[in-house]
C-alpha positions, 0 to 999 in steps of 0.5 A: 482488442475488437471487444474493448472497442466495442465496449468503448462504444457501447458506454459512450452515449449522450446524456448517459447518467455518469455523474448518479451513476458513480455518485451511487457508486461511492455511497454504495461502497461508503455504506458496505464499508462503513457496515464491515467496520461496525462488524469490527467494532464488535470484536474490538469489544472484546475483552479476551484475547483469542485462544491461541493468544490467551498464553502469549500476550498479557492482558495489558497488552491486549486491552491496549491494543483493543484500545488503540483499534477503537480509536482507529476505528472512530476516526475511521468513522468520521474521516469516512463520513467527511470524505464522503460528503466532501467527494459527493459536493465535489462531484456535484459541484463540478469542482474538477472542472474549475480547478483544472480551468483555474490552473490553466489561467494560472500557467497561462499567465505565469509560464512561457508559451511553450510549457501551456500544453496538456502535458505541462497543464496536467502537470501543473494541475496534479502538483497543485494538489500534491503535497509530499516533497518525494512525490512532487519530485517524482510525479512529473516525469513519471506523468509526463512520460504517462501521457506521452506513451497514452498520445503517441501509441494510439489504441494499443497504448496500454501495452506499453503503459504496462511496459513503462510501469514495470520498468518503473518498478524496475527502478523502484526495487534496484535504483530507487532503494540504493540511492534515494532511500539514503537522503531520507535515512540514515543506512549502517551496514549489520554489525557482526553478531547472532542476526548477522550470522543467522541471515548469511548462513540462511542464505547460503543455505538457500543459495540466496543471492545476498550482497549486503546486510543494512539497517535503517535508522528511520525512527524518526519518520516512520514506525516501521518494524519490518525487514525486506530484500530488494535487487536484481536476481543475481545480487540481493540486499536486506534491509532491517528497520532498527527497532526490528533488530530484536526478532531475529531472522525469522522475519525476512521471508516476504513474498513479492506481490502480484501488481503487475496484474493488476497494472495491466487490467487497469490500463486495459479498461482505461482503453475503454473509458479514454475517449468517451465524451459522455463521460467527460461532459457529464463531469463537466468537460465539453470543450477539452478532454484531458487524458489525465482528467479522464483517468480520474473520472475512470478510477471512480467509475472503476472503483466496484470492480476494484473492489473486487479486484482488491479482495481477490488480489487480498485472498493471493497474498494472504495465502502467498504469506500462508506459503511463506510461514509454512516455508520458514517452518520447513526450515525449523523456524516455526519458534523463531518465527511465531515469537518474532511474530508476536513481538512486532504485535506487541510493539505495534499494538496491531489488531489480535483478532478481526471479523472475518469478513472485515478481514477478507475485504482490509487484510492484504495479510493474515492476522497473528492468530491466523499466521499461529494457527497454521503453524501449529503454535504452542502456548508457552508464556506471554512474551510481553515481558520479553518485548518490555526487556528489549524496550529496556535494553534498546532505551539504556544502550540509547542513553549510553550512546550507542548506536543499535 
């Protein structure tokens, strides 16, 4: 605690160069980024799958795929340029201080006295920019409770704020799933059959806590091919996206992630950056320093740690993912899994092959031919033809009217 103190005072001097200092941040990122991208746009050149591919997916299939990385990969291009300018005049502008003066008038003259503090304000500024409906739902009461904690614990407030973000994902993993998720797509239990018999058996045999099996028509929302587990330890659900129902039980042995690490680090240094007016007035704030406006200004001074942050957290769940495949063919799944694998590549015309530096820095997951690599996969024929069979199938029993 004495030791972020005294780092909180030794950032906070006058006329400290905040604003070139995380302008040189941003560009410094944009540049090695934009760098690790033209590494990638090299492999996406290639017209040869990888070896432990070259038996498993048609060259069609992989010149789509090469195809539809390279248009990512130049709208990246562009929308990475763009952005950059557009946050460099940003910063330089002083544009954040004007919206935050222009919402204040705004709230000022059309809500009631009691509703003009820095809670309600900040509020009004962050849903001025928001516009997803689930978020603009959502976001008050989470920043109001954000900005509370931070006014009401003093120094030591993000230890609760660690506290409150894993209560909310608390919520997120047992409420959330059950009874929002539902307004936003249709849920149907898993019909008897092969996948429903292979999970329950699995999961006796594991003494996996399983309570229901779902599957979730989001086709229309999402593309989503996945499947995952949610609830308390004692009573878990699994849930299957529709177009995933082909794969088979292989593809549920997901590892959870580490985030609440990474919750901690952040509101730890936040302590450090949450009082510094050099900062503030840097960016434009000479008269009011708004908690959430220093968070902003804090992520972007924050963004070269994070970055390194971001690869470590990446290097845990690439081998946490390692872990849970070496699990699955412990168990004798090793085909299951590695066709299952292949199958969502194919549906999702995902990335066969990557740099590996690009890898390193993008990739919270192993790319196929990696995850193939480990287990030791055989090549035993393409299995597009499969995957274009299932499409079939999956197109007739829609025109019969059937529900999948």
């Amino acid at each position: 605690m004495d030791f972020l103190q005294r780092l909180a005072h030794f950032l906070d001097r006058p006329l400290f160069p905040w604003k070139k200092l995380i302008v040189g941040f941003s560009l410094a990122q944009y540049l090695f980024e934009g760098f690790l991208s033209l590494r990638q746009y090299q492999v996406l050149k290639q017209t040869r799958p990888p070896k432990v591919l070259s038996n498993e997916v048609s060259q069609e299939v992989f010149d789509k795929s090469q195809a539809y990385g390279r248009a990512k990969a130049q709208f990246g291009f562009v929308a990475g340029l763009y952005g950059q300018i557009q946050n460099t005049a940003f910063i330089y502008f002083d544009v954040l201080p004007k919206l935050w003066d222009f919402t204040g008038s705004w709230l000022l003259r059309l809500a009631p006295t009691r509703f003009t503090g820095e809670i309600s304000h900040s509020i009004a500024f962050v849903l001025t920019f928001i516009g997803q409906m689930l978020a603009f739902t959502l976001t008050p009461p989470i920043l109001a409770g954000f900005l509370t904690i931070i006014q009401k614990t003093g120094h030591q407030f993000f230890y609760y704020l660690w506290l409150f973000g894993a209560g909310l994902q608390v919520f997120m993993i047992t409420v959330y799933p059950i009874t929002i998720l539902p307004l936003f797509n249709k849920l149907s239990p898993l019909e008897p059959g092969e996948l429903k018999d292979g999970v329950e058996a699995l999961a006796e045999r594991l003494n996996f806590p399983l309570h229901e099996l779902h599957v979730i028509d989001g086709s229309k929302r999402s593309a989503h091919s996945n499947a995952y587990f949610f609830g308390l330890p004692w009573k878990k659900h699994i849930r299957f996206w529709h177009t995933n129902l082909v794969t088979g039980v292989a593809t549920y042995y997901q590892a959870l992630g580490i985030s609440q690490f990474h919750f901690f680090y952040i509101f730890s240094l936040f302590s450090v950056f949450i009082n510094n007016r050099s900062l503030y007035q840097s960016f434009g704030f000479h008269n009011e320093f708004p908690i959430i406006i220093g968070f902003i200004l804090f992520s972007d001074a924050l963004a070269p740690m994070d970055t390194v942050i971001k690869l470590l957290m990446n290097i845990l769940s690439r081998k946490y993912e390692f872990e849970a495949d070496n699990f699955a063919q412990g168990l004798g799944y090793q085909a299951e899994l590695a066709r299952s694998l292949i199958k969502l590549q194919i549906q999702n015309l995902s990335t066969m092959d990557a740099d590996w530096m690009y890898a390193s820095y993008h990739f919270s997951h192993p790319i196929l031919s990696e995850r193939l690599g480990a287990l030791g996969w055989k090549s035993s024929g393409p299995v597009a033809p499969a995957a274009a069979k299932d499409e079939k199938d999956e197109k007739a029993a829609k025109a019969s009217g059937r529900e999948l």
